[in-house]
Backbone atoms as SQL, in Angstrom:
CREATE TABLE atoms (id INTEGER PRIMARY KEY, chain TEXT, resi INTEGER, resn TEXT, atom TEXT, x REAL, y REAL, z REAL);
INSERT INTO atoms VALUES
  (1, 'A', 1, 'UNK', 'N', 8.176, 8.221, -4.282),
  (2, 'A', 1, 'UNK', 'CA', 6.818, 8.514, -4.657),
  (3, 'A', 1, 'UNK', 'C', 6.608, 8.066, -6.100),
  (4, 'A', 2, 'UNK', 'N', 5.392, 7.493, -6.598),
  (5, 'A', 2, 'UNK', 'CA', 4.859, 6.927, -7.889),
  (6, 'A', 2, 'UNK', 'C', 3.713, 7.966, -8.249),
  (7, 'A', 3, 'UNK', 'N', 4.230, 8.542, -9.475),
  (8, 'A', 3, 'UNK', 'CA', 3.122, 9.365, -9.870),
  (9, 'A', 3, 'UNK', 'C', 2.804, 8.702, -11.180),
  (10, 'A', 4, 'UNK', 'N', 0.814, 8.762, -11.261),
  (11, 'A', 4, 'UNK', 'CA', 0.209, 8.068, -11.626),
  (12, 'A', 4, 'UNK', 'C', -0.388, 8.438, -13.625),
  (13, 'A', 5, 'UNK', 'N', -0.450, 7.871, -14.163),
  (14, 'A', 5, 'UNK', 'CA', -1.273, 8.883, -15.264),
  (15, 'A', 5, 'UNK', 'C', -1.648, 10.198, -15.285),
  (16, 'A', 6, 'UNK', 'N', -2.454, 9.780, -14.016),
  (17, 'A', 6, 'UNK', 'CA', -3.999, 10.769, -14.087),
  (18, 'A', 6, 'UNK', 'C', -3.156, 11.856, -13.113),
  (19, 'A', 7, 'UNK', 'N', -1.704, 11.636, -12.626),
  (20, 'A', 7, 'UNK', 'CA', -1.422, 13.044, -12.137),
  (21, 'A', 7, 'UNK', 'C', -1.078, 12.529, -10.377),
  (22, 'A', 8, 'UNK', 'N', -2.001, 11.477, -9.925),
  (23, 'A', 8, 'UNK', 'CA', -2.119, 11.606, -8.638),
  (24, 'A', 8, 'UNK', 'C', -0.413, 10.587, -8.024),
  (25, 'A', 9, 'UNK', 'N', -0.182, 11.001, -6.621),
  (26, 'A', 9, 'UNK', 'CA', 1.384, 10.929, -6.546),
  (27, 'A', 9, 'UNK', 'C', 1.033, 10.035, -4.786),
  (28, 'A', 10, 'UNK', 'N', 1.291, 8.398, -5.314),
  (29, 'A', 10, 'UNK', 'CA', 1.454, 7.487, -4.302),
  (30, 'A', 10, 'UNK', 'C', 2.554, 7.789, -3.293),
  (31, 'A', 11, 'UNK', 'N', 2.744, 8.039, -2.719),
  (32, 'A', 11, 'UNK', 'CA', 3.732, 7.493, -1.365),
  (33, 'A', 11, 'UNK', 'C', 4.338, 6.269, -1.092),
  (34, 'A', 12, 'UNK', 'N', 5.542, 5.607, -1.598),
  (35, 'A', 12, 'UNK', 'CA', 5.891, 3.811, -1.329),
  (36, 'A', 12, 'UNK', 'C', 6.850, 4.273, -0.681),
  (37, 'A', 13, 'UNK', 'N', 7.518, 3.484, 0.130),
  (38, 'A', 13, 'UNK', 'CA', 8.623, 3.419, 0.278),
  (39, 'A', 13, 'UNK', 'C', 9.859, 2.975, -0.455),
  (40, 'A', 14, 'UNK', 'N', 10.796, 2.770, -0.240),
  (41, 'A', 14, 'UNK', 'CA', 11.940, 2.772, -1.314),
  (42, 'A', 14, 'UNK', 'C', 11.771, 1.182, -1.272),
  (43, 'A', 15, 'UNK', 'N', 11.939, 0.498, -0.328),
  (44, 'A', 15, 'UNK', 'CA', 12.064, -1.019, -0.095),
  (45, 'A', 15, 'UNK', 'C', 10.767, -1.668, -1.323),
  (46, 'A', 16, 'UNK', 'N', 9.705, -0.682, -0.823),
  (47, 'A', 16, 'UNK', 'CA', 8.667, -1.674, -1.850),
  (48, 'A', 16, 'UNK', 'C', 8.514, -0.969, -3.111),
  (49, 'A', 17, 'UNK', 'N', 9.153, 0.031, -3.505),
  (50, 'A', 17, 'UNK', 'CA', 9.363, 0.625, -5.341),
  (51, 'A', 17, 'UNK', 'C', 10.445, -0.175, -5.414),
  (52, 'A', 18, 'UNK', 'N', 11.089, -1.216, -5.142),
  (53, 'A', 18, 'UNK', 'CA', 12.178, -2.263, -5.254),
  (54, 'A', 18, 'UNK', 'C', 11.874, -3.087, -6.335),
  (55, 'A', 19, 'UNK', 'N', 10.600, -3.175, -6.165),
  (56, 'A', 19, 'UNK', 'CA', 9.829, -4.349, -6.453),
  (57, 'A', 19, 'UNK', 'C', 9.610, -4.567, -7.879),
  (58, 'A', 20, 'UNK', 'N', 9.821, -3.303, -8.451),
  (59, 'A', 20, 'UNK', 'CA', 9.401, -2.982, -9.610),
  (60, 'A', 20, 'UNK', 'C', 10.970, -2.556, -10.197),
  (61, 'A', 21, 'UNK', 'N', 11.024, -3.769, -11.470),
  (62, 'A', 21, 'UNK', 'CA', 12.312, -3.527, -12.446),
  (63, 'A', 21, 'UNK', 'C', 12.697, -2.480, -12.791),
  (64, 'A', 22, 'UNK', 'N', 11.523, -1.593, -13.255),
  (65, 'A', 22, 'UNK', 'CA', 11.791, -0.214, -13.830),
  (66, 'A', 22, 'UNK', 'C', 12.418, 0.926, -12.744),
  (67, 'A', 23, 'UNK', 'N', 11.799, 0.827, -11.567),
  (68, 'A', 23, 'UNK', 'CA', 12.000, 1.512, -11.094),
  (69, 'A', 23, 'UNK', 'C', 13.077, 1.234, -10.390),
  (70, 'A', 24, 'UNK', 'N', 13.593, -0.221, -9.904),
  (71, 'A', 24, 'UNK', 'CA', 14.681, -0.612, -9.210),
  (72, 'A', 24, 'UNK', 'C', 16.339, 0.288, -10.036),
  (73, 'A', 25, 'UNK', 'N', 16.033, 0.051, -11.313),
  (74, 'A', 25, 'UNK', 'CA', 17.001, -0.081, -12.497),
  (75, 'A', 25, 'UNK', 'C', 17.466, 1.889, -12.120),
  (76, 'A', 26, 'UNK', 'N', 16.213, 2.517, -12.071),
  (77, 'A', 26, 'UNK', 'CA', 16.247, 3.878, -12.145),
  (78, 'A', 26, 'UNK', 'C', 16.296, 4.181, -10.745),
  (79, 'A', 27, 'UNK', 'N', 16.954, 3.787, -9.589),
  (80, 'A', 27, 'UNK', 'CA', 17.262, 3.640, -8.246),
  (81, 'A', 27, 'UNK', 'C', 18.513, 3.022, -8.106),
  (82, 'A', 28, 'UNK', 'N', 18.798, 2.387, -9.457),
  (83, 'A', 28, 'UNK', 'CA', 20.364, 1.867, -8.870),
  (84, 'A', 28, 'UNK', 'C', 21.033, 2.630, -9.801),
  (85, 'A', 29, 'UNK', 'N', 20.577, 3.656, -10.566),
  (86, 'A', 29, 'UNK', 'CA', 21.375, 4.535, -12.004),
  (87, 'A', 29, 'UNK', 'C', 22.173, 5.545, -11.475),
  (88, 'A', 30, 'UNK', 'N', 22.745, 6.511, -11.786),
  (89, 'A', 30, 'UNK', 'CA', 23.234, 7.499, -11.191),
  (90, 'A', 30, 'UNK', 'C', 21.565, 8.841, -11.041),
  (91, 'A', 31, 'UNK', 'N', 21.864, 9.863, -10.386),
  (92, 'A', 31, 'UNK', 'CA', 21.255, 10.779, -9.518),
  (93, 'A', 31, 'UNK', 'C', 19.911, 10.526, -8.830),
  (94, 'A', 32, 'UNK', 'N', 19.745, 9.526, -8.540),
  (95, 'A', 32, 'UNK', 'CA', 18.504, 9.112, -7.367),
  (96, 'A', 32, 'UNK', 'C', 18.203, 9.923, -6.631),
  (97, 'A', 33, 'UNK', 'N', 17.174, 10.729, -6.593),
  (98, 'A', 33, 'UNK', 'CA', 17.262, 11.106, -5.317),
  (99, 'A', 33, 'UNK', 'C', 15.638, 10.536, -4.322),
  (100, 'A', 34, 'UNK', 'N', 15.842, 10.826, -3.017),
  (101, 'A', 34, 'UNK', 'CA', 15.051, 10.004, -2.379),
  (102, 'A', 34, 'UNK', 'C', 13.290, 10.564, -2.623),
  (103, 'A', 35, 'UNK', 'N', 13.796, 12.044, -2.889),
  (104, 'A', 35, 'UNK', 'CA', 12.242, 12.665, -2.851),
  (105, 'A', 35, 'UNK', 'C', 11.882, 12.498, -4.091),
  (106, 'A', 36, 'UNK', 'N', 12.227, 11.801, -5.431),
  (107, 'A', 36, 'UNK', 'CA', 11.943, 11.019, -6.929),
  (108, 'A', 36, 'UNK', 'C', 10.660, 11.132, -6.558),
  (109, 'A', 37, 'UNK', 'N', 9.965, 11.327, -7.908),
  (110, 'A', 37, 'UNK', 'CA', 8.597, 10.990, -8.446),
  (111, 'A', 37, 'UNK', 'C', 8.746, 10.654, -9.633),
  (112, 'A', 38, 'UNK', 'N', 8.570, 9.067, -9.637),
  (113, 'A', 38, 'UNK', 'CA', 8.595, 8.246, -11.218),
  (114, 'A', 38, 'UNK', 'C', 7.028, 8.025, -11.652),
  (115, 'A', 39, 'UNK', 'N', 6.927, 8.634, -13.098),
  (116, 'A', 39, 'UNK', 'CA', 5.886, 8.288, -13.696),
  (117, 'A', 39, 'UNK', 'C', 5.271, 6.791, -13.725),
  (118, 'A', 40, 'UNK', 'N', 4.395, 6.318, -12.994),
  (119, 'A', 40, 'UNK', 'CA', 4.103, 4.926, -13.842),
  (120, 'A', 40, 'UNK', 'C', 2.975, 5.082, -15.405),
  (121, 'A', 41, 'UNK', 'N', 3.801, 4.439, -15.593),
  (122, 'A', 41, 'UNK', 'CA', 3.580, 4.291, -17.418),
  (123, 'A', 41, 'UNK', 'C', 1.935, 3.535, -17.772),
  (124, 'A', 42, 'UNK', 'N', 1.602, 3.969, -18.611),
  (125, 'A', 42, 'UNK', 'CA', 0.380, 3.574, -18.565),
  (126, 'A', 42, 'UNK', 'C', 0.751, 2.053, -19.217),
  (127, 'A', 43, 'UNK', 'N', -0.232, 0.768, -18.612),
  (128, 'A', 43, 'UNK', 'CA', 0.020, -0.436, -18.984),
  (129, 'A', 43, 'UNK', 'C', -0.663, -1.017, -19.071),
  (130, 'A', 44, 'UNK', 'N', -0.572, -1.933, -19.942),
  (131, 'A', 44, 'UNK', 'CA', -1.649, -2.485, -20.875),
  (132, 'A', 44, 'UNK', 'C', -1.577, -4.180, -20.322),
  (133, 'A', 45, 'UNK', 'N', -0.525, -4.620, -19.556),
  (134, 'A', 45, 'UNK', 'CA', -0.338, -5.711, -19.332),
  (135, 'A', 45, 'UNK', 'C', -1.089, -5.906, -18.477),
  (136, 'A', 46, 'UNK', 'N', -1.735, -6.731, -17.624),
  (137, 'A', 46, 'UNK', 'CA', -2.474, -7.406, -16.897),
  (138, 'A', 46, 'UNK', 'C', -1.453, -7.868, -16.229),
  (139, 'A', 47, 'UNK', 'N', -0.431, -8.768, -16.493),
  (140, 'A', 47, 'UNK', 'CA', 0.202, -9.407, -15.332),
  (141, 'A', 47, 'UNK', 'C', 0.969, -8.373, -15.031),
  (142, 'A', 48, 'UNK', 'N', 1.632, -7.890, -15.337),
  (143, 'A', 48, 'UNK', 'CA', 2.223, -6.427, -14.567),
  (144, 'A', 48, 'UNK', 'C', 1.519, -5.881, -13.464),
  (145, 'A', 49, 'UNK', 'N', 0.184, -5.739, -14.110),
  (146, 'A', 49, 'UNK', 'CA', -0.782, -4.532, -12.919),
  (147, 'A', 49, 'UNK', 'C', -1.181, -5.618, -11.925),
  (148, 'A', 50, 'UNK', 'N', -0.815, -6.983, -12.342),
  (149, 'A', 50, 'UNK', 'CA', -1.514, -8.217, -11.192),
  (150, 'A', 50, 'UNK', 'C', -0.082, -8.382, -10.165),
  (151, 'A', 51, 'UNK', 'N', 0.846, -8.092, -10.741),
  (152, 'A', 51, 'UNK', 'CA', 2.230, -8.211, -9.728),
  (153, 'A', 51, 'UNK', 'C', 2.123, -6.720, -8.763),
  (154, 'A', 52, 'UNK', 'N', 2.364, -5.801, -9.581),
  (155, 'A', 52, 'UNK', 'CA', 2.242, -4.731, -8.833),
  (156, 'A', 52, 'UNK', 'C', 1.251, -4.465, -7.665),
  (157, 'A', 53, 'UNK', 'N', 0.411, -4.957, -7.771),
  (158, 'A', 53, 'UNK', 'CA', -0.473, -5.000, -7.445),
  (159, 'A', 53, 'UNK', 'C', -0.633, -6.071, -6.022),
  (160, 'A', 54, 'UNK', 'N', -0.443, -7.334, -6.109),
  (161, 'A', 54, 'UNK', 'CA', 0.291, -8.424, -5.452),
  (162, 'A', 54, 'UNK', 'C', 0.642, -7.433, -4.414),
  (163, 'A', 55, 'UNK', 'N', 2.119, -6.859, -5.094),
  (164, 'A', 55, 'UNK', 'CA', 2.911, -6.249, -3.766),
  (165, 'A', 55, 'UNK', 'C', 2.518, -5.397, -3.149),
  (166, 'A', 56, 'UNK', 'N', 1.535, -4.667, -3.694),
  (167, 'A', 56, 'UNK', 'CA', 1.628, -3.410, -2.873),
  (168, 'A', 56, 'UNK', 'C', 0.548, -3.756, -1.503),
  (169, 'A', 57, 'UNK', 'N', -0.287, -4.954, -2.235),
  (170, 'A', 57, 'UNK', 'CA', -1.631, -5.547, -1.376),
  (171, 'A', 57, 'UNK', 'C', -0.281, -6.108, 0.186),
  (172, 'A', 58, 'UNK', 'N', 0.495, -6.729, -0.140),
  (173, 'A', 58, 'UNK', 'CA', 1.341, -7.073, 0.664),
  (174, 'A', 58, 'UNK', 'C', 2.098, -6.450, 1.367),
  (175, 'A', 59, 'UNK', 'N', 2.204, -5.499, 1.340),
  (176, 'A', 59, 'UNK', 'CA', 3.394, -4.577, 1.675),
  (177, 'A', 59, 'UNK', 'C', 2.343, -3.841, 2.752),
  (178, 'A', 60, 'UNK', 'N', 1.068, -3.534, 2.288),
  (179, 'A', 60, 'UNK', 'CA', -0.253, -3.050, 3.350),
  (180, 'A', 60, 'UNK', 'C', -0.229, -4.095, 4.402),
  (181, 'A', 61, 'UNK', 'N', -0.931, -5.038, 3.675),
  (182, 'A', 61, 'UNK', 'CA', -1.210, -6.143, 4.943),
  (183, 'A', 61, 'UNK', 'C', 0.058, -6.329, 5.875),
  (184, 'A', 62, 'UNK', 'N', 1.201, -5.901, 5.731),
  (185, 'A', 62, 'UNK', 'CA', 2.845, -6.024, 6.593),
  (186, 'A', 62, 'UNK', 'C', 2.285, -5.215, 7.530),
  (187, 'A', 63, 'UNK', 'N', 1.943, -3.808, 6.655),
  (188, 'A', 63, 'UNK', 'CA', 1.614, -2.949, 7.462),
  (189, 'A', 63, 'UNK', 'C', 1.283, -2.655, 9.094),
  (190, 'A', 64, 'UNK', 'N', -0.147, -3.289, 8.463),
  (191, 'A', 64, 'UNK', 'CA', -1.106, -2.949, 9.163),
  (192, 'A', 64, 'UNK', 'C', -1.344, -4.355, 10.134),
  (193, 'A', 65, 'UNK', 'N', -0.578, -5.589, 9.804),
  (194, 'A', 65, 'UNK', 'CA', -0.986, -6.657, 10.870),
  (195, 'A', 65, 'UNK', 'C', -0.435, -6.680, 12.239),
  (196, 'A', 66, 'UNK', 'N', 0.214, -5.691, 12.458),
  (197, 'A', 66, 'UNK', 'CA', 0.542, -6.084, 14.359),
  (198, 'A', 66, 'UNK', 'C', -0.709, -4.594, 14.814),
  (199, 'A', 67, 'UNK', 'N', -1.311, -3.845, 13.701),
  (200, 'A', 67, 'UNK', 'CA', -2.001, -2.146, 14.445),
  (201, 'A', 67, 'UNK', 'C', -3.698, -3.251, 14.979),
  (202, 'A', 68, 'UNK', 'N', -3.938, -2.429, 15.924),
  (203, 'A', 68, 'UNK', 'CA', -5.333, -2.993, 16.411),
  (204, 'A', 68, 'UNK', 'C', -6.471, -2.283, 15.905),
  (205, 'A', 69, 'UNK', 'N', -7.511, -3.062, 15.982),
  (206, 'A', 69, 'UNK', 'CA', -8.406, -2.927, 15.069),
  (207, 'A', 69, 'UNK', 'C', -8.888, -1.412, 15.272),
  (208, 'A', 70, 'UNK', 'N', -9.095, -0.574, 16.282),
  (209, 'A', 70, 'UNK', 'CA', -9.224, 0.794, 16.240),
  (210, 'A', 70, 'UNK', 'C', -8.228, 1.963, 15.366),
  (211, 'A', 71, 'UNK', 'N', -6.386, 1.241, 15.248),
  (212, 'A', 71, 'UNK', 'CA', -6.087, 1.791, 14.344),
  (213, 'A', 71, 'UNK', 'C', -6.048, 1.645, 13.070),
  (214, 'A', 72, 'UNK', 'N', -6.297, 0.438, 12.464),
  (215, 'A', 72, 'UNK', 'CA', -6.944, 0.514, 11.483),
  (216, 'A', 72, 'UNK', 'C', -7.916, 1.186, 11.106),
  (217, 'A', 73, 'UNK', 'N', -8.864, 0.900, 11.909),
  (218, 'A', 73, 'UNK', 'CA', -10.436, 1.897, 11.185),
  (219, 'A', 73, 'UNK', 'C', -9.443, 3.592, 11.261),
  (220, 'A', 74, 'UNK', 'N', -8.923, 4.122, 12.151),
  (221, 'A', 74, 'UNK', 'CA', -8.555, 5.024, 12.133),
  (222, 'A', 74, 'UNK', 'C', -7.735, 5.291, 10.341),
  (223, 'A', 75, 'UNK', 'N', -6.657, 4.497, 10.338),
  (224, 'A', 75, 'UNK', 'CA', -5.575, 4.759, 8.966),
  (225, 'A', 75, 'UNK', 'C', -6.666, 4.655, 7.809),
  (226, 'A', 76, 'UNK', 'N', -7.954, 4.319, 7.680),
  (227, 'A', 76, 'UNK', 'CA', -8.654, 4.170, 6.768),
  (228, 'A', 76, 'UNK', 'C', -9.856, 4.639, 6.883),
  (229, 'A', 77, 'UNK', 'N', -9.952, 5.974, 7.887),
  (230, 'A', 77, 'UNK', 'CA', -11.124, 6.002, 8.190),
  (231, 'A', 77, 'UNK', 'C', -12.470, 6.038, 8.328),
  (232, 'A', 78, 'UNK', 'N', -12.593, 4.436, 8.491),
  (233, 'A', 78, 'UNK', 'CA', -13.758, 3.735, 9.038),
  (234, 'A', 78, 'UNK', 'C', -14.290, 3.824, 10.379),
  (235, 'A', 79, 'UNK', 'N', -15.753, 3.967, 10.282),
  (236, 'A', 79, 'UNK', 'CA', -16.459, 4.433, 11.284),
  (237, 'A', 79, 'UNK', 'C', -16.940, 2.871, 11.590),
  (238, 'A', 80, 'UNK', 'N', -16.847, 2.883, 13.303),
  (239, 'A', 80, 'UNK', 'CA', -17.106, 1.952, 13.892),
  (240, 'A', 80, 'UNK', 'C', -18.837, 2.006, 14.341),
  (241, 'A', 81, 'UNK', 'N', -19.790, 1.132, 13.320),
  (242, 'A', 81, 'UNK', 'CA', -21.072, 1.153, 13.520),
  (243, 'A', 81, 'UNK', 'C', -21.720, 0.301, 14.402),
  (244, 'A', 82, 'UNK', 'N', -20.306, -0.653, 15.413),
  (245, 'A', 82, 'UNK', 'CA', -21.155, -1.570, 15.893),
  (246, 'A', 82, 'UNK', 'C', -21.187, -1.266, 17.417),
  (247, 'A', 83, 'UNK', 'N', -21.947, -1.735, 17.908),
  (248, 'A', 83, 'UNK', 'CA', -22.937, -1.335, 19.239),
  (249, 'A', 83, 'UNK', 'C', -21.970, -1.992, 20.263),
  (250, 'A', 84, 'UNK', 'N', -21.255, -1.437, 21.745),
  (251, 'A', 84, 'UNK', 'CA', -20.257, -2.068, 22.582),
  (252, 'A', 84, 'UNK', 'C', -21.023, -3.679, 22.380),
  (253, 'A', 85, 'UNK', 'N', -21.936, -3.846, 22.612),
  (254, 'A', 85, 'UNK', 'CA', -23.011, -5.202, 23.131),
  (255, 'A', 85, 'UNK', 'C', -21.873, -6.065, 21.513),
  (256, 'A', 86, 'UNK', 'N', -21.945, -5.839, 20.820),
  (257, 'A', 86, 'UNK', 'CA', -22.116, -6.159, 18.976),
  (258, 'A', 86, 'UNK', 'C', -20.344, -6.675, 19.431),
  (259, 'A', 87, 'UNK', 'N', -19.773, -5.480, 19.937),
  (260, 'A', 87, 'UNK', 'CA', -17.592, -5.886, 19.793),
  (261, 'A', 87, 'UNK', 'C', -17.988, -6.914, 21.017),
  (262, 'A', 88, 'UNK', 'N', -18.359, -6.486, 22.202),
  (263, 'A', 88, 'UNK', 'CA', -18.530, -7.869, 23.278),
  (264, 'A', 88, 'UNK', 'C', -18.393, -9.352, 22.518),
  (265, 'A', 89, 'UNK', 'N', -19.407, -9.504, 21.798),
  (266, 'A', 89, 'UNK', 'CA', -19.914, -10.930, 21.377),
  (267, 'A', 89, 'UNK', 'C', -19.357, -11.328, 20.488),
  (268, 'A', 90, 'UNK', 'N', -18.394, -10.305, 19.443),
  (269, 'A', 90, 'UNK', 'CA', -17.462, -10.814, 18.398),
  (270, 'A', 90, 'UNK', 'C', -16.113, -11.285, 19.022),
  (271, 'A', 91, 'UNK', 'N', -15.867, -10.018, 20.206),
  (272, 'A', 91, 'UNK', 'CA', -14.938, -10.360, 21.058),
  (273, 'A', 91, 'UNK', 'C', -14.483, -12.168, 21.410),
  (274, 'A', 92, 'UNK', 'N', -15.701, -12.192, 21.867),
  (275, 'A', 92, 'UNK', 'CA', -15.811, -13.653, 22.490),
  (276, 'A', 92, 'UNK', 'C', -15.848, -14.645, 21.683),
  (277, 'A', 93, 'UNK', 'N', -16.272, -13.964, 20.595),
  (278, 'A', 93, 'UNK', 'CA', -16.019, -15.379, 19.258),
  (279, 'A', 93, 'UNK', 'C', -14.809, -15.576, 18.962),
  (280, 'A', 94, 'UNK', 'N', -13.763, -14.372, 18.549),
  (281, 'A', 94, 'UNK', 'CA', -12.859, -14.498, 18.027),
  (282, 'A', 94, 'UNK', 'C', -11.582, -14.241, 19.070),
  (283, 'A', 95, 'UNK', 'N', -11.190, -15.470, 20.010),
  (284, 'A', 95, 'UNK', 'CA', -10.116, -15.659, 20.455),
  (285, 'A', 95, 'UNK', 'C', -8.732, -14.242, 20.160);
């Protein structure tokens, strides 16, 4: 888990807090433990927050590309506004 400035406490998995030097370094140190909550540091860098960032966008899209489009709207829940007639005809567009 990545806890944030402002207090609030992400959920990653271990594979994708990998990703990140700081935290890799403090995962390969002695007393790890799995239920860890590492502060992320407040940062001023741009390419940092553009990498981090990178991955985590990636690590979603892994996610979520084999779930069908109902579980998606579900994991994010989004309300499905379009009319059966509306999924029919997108249906048919999109192979």
């Amino acid at each position: 888990m990545l806890k944030g400035a402002d207090g609030k406490v992400l959920e990653v998995d271990q594979e994708a807090a990998m990703g990140s030097k700081v935290i890799k370094d403090d995962i390969e140190g002695d007393g790890f433990s799995r239920d860890a909550v590492f502060p992320i540091p407040e940062v001023n860098s741009n390419i940092l927050m553009k990498d981090l960032l990178d991955f985590l966008y990636q690590e979603l899209g892994d996610r979520i590309q084999d779930m069908s489009v109902e579980e998606v709207r579900d994991l994010f829940g989004i309300e499905n506004d379009m009319t059966p007639e509306e999924e029919q005809e997108l249906g048919e567009q999109i192979p």
